[in-house]
N, CA, C and O atoms as a Maestro MAE file, in Angstrom:
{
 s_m_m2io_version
 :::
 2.0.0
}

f_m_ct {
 s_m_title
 :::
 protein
 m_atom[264] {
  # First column is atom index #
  i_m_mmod_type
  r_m_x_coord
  r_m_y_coord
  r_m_z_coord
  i_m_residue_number
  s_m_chain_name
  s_m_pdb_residue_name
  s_m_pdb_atom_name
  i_m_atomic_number
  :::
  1 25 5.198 16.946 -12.456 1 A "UNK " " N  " 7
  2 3 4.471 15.718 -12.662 1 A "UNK " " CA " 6
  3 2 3.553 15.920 -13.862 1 A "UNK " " C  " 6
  4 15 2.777 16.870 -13.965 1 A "UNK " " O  " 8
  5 25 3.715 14.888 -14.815 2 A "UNK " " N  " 7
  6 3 2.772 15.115 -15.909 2 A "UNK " " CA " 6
  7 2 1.483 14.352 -15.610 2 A "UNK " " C  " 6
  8 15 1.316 13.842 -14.502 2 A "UNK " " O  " 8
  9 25 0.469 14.256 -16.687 3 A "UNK " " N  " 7
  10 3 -0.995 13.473 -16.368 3 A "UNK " " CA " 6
  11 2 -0.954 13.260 -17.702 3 A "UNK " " C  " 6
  12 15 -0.352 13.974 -18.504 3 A "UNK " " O  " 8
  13 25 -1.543 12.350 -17.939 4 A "UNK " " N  " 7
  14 3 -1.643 11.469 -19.785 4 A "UNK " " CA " 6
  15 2 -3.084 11.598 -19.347 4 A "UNK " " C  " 6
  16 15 -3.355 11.204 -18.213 4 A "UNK " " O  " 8
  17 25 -4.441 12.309 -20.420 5 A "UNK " " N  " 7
  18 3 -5.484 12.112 -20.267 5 A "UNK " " CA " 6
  19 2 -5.499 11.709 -22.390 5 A "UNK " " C  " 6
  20 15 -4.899 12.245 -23.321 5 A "UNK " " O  " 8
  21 25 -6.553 10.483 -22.320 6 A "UNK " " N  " 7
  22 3 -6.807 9.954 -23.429 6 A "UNK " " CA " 6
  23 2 -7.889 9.688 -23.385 6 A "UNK " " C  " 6
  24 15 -8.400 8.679 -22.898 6 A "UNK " " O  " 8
  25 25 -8.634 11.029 -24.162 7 A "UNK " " N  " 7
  26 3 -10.205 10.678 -24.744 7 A "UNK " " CA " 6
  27 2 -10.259 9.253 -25.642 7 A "UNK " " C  " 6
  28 15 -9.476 9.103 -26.580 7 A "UNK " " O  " 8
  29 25 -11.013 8.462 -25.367 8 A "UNK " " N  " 7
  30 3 -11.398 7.395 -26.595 8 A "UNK " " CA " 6
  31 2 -11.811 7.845 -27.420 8 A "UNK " " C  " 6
  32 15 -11.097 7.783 -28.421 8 A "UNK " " O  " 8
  33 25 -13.183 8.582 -27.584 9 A "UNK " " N  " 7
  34 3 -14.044 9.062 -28.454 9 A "UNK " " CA " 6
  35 2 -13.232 9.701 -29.423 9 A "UNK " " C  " 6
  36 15 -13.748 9.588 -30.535 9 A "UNK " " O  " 8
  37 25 -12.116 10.354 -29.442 10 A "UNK " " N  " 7
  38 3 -11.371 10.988 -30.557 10 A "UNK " " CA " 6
  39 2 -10.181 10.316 -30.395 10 A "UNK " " C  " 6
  40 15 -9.254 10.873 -30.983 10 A "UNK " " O  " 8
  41 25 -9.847 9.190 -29.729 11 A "UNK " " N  " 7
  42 3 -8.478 8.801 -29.640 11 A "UNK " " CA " 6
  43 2 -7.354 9.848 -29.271 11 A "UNK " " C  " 6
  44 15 -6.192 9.627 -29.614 11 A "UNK " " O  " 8
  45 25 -7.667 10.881 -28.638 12 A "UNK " " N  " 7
  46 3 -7.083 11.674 -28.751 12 A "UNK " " CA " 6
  47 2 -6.245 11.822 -27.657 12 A "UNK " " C  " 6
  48 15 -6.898 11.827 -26.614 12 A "UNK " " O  " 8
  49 25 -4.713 11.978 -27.442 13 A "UNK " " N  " 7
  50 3 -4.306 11.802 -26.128 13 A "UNK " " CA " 6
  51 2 -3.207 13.478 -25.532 13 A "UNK " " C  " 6
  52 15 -2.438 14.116 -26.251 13 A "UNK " " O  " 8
  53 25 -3.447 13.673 -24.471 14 A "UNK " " N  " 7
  54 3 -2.972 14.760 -24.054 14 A "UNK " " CA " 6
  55 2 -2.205 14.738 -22.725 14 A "UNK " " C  " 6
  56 15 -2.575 14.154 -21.706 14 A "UNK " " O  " 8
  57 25 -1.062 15.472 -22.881 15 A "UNK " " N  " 7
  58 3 0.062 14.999 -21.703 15 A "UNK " " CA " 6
  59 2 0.165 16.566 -20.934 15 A "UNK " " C  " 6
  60 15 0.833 17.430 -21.503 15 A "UNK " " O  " 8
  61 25 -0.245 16.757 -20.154 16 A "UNK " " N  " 7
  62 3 -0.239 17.936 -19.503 16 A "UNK " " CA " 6
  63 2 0.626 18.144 -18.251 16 A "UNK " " C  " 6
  64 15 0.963 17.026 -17.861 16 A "UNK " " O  " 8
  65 25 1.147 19.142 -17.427 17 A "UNK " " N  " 7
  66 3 1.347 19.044 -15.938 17 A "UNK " " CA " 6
  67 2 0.164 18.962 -15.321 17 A "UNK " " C  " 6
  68 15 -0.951 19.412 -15.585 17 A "UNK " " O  " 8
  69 25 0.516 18.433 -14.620 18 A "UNK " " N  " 7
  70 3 -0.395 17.964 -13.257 18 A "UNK " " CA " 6
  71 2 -1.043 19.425 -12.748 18 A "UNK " " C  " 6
  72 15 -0.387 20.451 -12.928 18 A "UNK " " O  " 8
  73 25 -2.131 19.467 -12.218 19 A "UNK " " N  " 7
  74 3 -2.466 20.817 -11.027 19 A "UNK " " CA " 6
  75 2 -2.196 20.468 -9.618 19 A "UNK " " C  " 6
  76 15 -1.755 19.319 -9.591 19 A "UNK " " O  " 8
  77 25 -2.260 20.871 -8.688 20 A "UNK " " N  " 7
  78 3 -1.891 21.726 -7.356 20 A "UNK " " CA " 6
  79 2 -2.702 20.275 -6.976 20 A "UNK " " C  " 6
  80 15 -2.130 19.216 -6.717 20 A "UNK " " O  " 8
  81 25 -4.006 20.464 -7.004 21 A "UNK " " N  " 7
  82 3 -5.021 19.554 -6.590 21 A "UNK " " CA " 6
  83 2 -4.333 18.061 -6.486 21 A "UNK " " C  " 6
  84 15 -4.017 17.406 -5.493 21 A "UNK " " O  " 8
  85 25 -4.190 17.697 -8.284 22 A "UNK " " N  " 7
  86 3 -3.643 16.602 -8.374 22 A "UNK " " CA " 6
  87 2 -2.832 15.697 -7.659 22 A "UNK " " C  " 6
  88 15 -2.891 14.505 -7.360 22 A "UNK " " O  " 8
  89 25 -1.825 16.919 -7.425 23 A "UNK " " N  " 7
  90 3 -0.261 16.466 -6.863 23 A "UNK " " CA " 6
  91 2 -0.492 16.081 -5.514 23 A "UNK " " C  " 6
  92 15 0.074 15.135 -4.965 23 A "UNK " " O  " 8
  93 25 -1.675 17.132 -4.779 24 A "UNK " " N  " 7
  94 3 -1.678 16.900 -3.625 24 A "UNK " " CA " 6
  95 2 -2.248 15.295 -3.270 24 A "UNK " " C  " 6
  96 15 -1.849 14.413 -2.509 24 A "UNK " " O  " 8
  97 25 -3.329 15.407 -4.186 25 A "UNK " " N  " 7
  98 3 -4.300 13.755 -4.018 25 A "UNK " " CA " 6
  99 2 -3.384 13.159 -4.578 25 A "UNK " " C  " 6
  100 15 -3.364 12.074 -3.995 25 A "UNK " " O  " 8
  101 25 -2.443 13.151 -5.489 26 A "UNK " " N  " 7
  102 3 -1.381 11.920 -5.571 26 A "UNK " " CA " 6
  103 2 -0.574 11.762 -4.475 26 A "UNK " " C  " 6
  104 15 -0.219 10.643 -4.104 26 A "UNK " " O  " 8
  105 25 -0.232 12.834 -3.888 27 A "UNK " " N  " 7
  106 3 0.655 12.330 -2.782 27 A "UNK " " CA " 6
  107 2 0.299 11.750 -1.271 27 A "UNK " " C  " 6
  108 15 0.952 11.117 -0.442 27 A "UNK " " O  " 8
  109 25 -1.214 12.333 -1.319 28 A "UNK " " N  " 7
  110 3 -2.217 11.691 0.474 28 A "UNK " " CA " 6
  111 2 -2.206 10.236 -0.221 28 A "UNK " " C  " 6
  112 15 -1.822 9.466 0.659 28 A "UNK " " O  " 8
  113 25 -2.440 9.566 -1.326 29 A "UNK " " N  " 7
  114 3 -2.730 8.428 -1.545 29 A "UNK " " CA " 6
  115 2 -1.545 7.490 -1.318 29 A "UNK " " C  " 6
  116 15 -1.518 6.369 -0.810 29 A "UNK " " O  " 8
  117 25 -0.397 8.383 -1.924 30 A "UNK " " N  " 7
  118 3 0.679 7.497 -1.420 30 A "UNK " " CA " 6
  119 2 1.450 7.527 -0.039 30 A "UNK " " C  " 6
  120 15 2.096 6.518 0.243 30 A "UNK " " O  " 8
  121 25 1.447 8.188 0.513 31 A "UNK " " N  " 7
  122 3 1.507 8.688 1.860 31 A "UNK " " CA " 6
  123 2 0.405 7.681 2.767 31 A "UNK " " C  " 6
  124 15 0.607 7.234 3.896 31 A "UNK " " O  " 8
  125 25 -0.717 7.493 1.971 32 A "UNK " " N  " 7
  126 3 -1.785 6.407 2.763 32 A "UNK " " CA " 6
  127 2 -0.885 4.939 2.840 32 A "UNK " " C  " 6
  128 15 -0.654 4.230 3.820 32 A "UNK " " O  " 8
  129 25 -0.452 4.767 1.326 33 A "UNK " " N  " 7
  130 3 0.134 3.449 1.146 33 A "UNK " " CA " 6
  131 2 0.781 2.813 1.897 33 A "UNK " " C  " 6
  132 15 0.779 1.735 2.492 33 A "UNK " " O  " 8
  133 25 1.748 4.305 1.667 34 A "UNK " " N  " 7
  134 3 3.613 4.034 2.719 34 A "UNK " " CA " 6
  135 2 2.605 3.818 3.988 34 A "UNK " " C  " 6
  136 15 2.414 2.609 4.117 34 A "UNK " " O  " 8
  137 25 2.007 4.459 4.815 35 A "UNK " " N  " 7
  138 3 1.451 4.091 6.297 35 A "UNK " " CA " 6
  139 2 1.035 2.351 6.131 35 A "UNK " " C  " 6
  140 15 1.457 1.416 6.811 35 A "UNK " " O  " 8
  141 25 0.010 2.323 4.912 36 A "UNK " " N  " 7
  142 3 -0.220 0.852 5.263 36 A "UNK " " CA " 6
  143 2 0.795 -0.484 5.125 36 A "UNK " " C  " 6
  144 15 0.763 -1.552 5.737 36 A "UNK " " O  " 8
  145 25 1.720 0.009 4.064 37 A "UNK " " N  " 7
  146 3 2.900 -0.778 3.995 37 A "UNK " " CA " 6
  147 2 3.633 -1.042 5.193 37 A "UNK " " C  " 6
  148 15 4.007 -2.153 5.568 37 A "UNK " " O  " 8
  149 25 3.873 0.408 5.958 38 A "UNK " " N  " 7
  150 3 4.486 0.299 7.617 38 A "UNK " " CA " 6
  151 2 3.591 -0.322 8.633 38 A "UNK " " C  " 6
  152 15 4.328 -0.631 9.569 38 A "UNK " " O  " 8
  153 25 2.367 -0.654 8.908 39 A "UNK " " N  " 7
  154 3 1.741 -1.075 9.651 39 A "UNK " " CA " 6
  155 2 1.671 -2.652 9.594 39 A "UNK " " C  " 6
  156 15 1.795 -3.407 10.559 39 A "UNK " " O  " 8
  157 25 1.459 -2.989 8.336 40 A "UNK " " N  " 7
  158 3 1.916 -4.095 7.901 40 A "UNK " " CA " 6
  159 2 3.075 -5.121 8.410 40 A "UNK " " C  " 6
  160 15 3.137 -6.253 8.889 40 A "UNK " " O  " 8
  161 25 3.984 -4.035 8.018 41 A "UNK " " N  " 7
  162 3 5.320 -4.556 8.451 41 A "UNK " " CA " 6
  163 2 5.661 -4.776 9.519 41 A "UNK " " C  " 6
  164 15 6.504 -5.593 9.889 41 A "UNK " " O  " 8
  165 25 4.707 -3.694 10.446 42 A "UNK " " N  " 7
  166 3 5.075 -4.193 11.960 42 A "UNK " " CA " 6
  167 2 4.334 -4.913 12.784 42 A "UNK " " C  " 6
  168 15 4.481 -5.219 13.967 42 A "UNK " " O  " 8
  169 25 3.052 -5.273 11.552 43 A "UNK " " N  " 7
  170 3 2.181 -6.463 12.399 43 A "UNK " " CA " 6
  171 2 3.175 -7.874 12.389 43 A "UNK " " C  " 6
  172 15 3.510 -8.617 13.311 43 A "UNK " " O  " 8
  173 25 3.516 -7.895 10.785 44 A "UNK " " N  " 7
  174 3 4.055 -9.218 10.728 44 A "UNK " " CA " 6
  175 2 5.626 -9.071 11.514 44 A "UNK " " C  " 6
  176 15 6.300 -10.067 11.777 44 A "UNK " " O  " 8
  177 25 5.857 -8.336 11.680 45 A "UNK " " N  " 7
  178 3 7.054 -8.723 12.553 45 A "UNK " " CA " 6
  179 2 6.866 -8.646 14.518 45 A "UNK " " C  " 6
  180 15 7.715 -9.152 15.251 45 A "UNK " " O  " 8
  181 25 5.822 -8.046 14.965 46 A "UNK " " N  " 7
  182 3 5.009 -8.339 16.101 46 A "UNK " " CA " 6
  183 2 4.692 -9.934 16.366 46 A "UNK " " C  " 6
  184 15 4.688 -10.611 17.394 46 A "UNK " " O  " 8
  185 25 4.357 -10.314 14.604 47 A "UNK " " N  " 7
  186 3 3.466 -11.498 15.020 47 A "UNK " " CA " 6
  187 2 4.705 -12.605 15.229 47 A "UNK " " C  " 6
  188 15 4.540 -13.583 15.958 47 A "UNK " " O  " 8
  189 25 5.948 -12.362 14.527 48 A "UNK " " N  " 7
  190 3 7.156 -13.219 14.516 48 A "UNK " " CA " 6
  191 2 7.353 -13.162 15.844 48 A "UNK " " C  " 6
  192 15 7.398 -14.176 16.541 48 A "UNK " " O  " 8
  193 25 7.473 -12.085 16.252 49 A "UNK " " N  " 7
  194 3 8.266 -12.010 17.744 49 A "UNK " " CA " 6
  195 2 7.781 -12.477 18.770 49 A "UNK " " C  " 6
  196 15 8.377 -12.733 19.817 49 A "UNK " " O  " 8
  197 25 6.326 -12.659 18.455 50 A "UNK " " N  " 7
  198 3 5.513 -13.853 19.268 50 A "UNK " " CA " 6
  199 2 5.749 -15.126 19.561 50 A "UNK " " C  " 6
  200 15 6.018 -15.710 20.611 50 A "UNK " " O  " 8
  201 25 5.531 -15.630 17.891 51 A "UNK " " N  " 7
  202 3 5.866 -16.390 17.782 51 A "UNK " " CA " 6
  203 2 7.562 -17.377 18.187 51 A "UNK " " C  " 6
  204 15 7.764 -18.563 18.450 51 A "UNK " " O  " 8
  205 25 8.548 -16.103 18.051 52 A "UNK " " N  " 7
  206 3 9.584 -16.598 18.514 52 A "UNK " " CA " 6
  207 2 9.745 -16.734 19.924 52 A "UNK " " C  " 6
  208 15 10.562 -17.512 20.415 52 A "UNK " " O  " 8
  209 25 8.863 -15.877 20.699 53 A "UNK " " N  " 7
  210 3 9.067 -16.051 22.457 53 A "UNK " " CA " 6
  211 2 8.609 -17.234 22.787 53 A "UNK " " C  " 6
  212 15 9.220 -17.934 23.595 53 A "UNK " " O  " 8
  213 25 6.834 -17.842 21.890 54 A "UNK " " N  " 7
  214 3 6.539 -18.770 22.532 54 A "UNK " " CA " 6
  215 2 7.290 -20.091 21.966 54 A "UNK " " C  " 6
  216 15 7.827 -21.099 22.426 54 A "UNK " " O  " 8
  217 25 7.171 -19.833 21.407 55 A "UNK " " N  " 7
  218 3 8.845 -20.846 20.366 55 A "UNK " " CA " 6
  219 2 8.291 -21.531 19.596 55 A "UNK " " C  " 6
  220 15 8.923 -22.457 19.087 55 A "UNK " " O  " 8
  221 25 7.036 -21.329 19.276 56 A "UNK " " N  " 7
  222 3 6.070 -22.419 18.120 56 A "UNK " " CA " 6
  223 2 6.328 -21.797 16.554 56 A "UNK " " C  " 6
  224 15 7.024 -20.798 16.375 56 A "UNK " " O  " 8
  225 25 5.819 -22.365 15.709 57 A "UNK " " N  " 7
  226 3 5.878 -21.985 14.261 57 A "UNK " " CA " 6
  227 2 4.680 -21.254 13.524 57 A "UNK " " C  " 6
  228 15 4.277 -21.113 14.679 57 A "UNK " " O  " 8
  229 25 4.076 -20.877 13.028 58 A "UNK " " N  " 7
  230 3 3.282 -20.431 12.329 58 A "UNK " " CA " 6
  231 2 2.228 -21.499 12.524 58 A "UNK " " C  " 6
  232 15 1.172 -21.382 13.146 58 A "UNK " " O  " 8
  233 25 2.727 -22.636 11.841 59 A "UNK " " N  " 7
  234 3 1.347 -23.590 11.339 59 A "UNK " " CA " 6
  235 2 1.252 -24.646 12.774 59 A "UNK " " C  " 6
  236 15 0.786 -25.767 12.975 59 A "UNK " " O  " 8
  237 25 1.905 -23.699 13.549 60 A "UNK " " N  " 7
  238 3 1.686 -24.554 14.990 60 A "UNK " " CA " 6
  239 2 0.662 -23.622 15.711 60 A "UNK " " C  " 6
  240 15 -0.150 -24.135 16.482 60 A "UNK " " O  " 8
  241 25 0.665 -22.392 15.514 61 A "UNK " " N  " 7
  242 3 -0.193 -21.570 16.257 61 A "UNK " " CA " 6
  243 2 -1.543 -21.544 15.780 61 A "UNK " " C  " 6
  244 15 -2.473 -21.464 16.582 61 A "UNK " " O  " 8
  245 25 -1.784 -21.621 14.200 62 A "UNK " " N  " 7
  246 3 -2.963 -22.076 13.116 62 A "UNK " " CA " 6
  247 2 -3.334 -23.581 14.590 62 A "UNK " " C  " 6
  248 15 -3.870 -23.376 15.680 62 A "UNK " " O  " 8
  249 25 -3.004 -24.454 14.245 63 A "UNK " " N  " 7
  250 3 -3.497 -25.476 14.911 63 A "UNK " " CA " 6
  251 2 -4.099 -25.213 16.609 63 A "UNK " " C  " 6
  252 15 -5.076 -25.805 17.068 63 A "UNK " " O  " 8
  253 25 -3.354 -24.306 17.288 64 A "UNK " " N  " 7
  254 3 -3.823 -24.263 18.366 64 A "UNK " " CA " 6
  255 2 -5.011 -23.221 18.569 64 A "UNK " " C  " 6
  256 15 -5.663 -23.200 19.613 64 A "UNK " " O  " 8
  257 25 -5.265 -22.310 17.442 65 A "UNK " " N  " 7
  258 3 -6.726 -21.503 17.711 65 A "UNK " " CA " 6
  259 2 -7.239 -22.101 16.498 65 A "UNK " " C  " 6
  260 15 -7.764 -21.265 15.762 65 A "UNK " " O  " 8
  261 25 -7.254 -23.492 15.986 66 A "UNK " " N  " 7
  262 3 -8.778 -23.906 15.439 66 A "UNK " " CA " 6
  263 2 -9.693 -24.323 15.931 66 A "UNK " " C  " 6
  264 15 -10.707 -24.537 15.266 66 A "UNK " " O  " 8
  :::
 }
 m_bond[263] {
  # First column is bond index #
  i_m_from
  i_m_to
  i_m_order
  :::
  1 1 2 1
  2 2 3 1
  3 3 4 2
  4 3 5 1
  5 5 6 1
  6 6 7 1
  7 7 8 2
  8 7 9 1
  9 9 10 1
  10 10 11 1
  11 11 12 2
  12 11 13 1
  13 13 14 1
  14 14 15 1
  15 15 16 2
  16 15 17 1
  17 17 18 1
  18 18 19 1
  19 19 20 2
  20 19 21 1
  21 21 22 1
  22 22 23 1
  23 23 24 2
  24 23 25 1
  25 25 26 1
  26 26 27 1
  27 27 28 2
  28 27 29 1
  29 29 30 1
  30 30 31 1
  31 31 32 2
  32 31 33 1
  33 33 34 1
  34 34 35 1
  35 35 36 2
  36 35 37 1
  37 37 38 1
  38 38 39 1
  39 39 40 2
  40 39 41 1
  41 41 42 1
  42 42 43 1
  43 43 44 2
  44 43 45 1
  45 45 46 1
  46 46 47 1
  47 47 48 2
  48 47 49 1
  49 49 50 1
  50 50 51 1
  51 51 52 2
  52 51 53 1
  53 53 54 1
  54 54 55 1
  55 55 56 2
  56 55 57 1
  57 57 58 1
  58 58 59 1
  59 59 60 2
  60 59 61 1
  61 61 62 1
  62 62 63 1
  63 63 64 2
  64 63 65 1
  65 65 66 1
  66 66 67 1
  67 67 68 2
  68 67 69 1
  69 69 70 1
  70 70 71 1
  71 71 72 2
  72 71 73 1
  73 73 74 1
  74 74 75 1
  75 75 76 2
  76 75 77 1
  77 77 78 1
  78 78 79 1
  79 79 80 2
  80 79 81 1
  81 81 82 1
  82 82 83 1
  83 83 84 2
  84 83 85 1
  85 85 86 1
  86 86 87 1
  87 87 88 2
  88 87 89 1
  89 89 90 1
  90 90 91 1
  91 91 92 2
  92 91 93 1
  93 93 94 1
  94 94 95 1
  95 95 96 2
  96 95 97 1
  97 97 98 1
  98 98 99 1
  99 99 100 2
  100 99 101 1
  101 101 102 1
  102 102 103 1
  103 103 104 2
  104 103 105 1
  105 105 106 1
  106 106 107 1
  107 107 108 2
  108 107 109 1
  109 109 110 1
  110 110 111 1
  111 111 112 2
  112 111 113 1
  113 113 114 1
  114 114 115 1
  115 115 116 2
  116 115 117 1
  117 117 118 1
  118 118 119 1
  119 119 120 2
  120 119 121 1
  121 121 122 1
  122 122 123 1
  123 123 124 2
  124 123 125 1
  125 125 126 1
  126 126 127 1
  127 127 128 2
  128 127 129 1
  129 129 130 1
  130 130 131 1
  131 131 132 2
  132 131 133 1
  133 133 134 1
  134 134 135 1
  135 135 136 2
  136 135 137 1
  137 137 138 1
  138 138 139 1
  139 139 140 2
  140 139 141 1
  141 141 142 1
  142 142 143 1
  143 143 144 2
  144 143 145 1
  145 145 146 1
  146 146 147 1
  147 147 148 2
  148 147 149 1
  149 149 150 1
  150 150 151 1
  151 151 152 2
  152 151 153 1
  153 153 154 1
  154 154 155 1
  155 155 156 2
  156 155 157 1
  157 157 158 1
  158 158 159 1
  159 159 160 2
  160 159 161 1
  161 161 162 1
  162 162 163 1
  163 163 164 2
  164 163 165 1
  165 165 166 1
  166 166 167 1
  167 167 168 2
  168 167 169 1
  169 169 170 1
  170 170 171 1
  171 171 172 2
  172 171 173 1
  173 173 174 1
  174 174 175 1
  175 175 176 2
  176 175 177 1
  177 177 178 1
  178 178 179 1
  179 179 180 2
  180 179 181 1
  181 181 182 1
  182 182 183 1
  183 183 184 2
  184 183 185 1
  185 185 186 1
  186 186 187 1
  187 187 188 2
  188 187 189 1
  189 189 190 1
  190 190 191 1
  191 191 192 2
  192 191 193 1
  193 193 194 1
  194 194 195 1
  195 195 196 2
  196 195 197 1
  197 197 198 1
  198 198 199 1
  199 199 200 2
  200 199 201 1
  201 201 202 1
  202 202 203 1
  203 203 204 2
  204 203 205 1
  205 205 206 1
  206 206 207 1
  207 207 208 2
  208 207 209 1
  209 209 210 1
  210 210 211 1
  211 211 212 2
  212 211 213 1
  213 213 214 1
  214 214 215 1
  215 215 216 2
  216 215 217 1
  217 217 218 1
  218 218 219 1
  219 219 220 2
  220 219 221 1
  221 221 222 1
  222 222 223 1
  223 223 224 2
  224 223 225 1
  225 225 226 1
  226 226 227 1
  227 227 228 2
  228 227 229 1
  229 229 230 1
  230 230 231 1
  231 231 232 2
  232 231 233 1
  233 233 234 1
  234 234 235 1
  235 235 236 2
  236 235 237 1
  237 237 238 1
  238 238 239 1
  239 239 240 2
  240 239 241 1
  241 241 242 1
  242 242 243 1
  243 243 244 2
  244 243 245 1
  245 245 246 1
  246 246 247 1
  247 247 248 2
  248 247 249 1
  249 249 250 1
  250 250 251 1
  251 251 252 2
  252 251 253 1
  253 253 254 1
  254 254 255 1
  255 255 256 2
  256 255 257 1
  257 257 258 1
  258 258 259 1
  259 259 260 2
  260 259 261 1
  261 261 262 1
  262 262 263 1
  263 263 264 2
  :::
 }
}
């Protein structure tokens, strides 16, 4: 994995490998993502399956908890 670091002050830009550190905090962050992407996914499909038992629509269930 490379890292692009670009001082402004000299315009100066430098493409290095990544360190140990890096890789690791790049990968808990995306590893966070993927979890929130999956949780996500199984709210909104929880919330479908609700919705499909009680047999209403979305903007039918909005109306009944306003």
């Amino acid at each position: 994995m490379k890292v692009r670091e670009h001082n402004l002050q000299t315009n100066e830009i430098i493409d290095r490998d990544a360190t140990a550190k890096e890789i690791a905090e790049f990968e808990a962050i995306a590893a966070k993502a993927q979890a929130e992407a999956q949780a996500k996914a199984e709210a909104a499909a929880a919330k479908a399956a609700l919705l499909d038992k009680l047999g209403i629509t979305e903007e039918e269930a909005k109306l009944l908890l306003s």
